[in-house]
N, C-alpha and C positions, 0 to 999 in steps of 0.2 A: 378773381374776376369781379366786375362791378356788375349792380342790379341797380332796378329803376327802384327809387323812394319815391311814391305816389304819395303825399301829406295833405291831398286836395289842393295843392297849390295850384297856381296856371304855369309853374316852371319846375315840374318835378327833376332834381337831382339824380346821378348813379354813388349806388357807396360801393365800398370794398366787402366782400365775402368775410365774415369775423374768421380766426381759427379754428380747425375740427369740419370745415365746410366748406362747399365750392360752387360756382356755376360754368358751367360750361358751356351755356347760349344766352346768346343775344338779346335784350328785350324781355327777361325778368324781372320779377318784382319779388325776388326772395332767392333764398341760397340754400343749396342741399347739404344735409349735415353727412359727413365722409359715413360709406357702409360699414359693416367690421370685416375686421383684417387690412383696413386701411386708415390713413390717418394725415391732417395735414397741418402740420408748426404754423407756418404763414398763412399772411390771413391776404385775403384779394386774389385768389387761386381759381382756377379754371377748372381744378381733379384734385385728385387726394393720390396719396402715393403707398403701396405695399406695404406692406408689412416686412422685411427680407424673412428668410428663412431662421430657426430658431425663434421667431417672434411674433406675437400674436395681438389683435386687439377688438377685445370682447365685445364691447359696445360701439354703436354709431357715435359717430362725433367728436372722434378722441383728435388728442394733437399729437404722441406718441405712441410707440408701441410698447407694451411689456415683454420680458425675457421669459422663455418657458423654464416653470419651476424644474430644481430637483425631482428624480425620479419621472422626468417625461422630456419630448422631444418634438421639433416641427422641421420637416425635413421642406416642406412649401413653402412659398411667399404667398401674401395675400391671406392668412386664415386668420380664422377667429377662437381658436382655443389651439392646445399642445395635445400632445396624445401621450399616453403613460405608459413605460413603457412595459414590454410584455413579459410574463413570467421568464425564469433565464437572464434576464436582460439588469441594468443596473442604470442610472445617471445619478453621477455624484456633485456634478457640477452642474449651474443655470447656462440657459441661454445653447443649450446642445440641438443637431441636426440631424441626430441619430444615438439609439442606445447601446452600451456594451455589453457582451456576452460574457456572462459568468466565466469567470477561468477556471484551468482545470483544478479539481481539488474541491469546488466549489459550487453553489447552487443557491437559486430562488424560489420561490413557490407563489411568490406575493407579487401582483402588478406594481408598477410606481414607485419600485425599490429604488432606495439610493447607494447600496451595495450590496453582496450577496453573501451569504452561510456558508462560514468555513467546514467541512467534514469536522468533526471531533477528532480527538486522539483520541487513538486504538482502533478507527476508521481511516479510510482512505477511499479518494475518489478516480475513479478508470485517467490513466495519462489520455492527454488529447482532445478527452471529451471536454467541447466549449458550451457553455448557454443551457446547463442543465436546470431542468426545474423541480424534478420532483428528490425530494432526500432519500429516498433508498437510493438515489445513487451513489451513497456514500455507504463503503459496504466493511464490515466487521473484519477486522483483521484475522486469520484463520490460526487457531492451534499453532505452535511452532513458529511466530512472528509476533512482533511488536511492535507499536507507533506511538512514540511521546512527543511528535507536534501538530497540530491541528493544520489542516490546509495541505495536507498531503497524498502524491499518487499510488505508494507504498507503502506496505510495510517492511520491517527488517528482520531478514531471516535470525531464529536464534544459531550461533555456531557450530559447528560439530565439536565434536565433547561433550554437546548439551544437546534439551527437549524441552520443549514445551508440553506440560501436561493437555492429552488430546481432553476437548469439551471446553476447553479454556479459551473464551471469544474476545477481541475487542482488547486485547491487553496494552498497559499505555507503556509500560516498561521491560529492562532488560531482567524484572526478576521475575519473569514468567518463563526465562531459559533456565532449566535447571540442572546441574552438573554432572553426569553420567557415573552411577555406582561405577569403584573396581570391579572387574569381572564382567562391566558389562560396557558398549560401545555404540557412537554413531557416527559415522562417516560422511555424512551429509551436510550441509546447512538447512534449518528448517524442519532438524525434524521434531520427532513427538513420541511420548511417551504416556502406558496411561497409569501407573500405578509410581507411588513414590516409595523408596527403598531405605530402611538405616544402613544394611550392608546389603552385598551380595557374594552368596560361595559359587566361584567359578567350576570348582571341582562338582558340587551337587548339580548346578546349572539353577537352584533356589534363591530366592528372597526375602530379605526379612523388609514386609511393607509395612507402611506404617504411613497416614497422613501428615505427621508432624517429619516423615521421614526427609535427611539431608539433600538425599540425591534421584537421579529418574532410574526408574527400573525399565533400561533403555534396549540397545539390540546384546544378547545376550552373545558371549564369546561361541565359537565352534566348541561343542563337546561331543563323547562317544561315551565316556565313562569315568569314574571317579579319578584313576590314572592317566587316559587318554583326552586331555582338554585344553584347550590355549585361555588365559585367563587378561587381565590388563588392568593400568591404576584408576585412578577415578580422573574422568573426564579426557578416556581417550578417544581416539577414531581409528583404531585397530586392535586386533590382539594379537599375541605372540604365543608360542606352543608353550611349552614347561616343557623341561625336561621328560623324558620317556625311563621310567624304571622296573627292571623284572619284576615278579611277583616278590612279595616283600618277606619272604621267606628261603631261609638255607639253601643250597642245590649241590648234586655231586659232582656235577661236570658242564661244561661249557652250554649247551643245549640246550637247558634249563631257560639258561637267557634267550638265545635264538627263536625258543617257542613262546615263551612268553609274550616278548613284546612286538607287539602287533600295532604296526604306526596307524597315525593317522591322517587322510587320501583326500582326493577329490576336491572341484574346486571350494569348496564351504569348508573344509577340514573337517569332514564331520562321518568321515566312511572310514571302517576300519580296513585297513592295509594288509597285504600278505605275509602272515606269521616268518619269522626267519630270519626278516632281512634290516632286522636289527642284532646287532654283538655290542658286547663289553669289548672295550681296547683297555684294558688288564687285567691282571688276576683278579679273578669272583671275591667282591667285597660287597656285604649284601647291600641294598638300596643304592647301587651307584649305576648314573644313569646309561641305557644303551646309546650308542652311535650309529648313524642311516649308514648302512651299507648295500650295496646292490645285491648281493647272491648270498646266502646264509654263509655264515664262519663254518657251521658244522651241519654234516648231512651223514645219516645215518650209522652216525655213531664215530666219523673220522670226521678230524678237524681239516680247515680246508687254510693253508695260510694263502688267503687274497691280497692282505695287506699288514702290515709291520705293527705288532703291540707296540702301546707307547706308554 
């Protein structure tokens, strides 16, 4: 817009408004410089124009705007500063209209970031959760799991066959699953154990621990007794009986066996069964195992043929 030039003459002139200023009536004698958050290129202007959104401009009289820095944002037209954005939040790039929400895995603590803090390995942060800010949300992987990459919503169960020693936090790898002694088992993923083992005697239900020990001193097999136990190799997720054998001494007649061996019941295998109703299937040879039969071979002193020697 033009203004009157008063130089004392008798013919005062109008000039043009320089840039960064305007007038916008009639019959002045000077030009307003644009307020902030506005700003105007050309010169000879009547207003000054916005600022758009994303952009800002600090002082009167500008002829541009500037872009809001990294780590802030202006969602208005017309301002004079950017606002930074708030904990949770991220801007990595200039010139934004809105900040990003930490992803999951992830978190801020600090205004004005330009990205956000990955969890560590051997940490992991809640699936789903966006825009965290404070770091314990990034929480210790538990006993019996491990995480070796940062930025993660999980951790990973150790195997069955294996445990994690329990008290063991935060682990980044898979050698915190440790391989389940023979004799002992675990059926799960994830589980945990608290003692490490050189071996273990299925028949005692004992362990030989030891710190520098190979394996986990894990779910121990069913037992009843030195004779009566299900044992397994190292690094299973079940066990299996052993054979069943009379008392490991001579006998005169069939009976001997029938009383002896006393199976073992219930759903753990770990209750002793009704004397009887185990027999040899051949002639008495000592230490040879019985076979499950339903009703005793012999009852009171007579043999009962149920079923065919072999």
């Amino acid at each position: 817009m033009l203004f009157r030039s008063n130089t004392g003459t008798t013919n005062p002139s109008c000039k043009g408004c320089a840039v960064g200023r305007f007038q916008g009536s009639k019959g002045k004698t000077g030009c307003e410089p644009c307020a902030k958050g506005y700003v105007q290129p050309d010169g000879a202007k009547a207003s000054c124009a916005k600022c758009p959104a994303a952009t800002y401009a600090p002082t009167t009289g500008l002829t541009t705007c500037e872009s809001c820095e990294v780590g802030k944002f202006q969602a208005q037209q017309g301002q004079a500063s950017c606002t930074a954005c708030l904990v949770g939040q991220f801007n990595a790039d200039k010139k934004q209209t809105a900040c990003t929400k930490c992803a999951e895995g992830r978190y801020q603590n600090a205004r004005q970031a330009t990205s956000c803090t990955q969890c560590a390995a051997g940490y992991f942060g809640a699936a789903g959760a966006l825009g965290s800010s404070d770091p314990s949300y990034c929480e210790r992987c538990t006993h019996g799991t491990y995480n070796p990459t940062k930025g993660s919503t999980s951790c990973t169960k150790c195997l069955k066959g294996k445990a994690g020693q329990y008290g063991g936090h935060a682990a980044t790898d898979e050698n915190h699953c440790t391989t389940c002694a023979a004799g002992r088992f675990m059926q799960m993923d994830g589980g945990t154990h608290e003692h490490r083992a050189h071996s273990c005697d299925a028949s005692k239900g004992e362990c030989n621990r030891g710190a520098g020990g190979a394996f986990a001193e894990c779910l121990a097999c069913p037992r009843i007794d030195d004779r009566r136990y299900q044992t397994s190799v190292a690094g299973s997720t079940t066990c299996s009986s052993v054979p069943l054998d009379c008392e490991p001494t001579p006998w005169s007649n069939w009976g001997t066996c029938t009383k002896s061996c006393t199976p073992m019941t219930g759903a753990l295998m770990n209750v002793k069964g009704e004397s009887g109703t185990h027999y040899r299937t051949r002639s008495p040879e000592q230490l040879l195992p019985c076979a499950l039969a339903t009703r005793p071979l012999w009852r009171r002193g007579r043999r009962r043929r149920a079923w065919p020697w072999t």
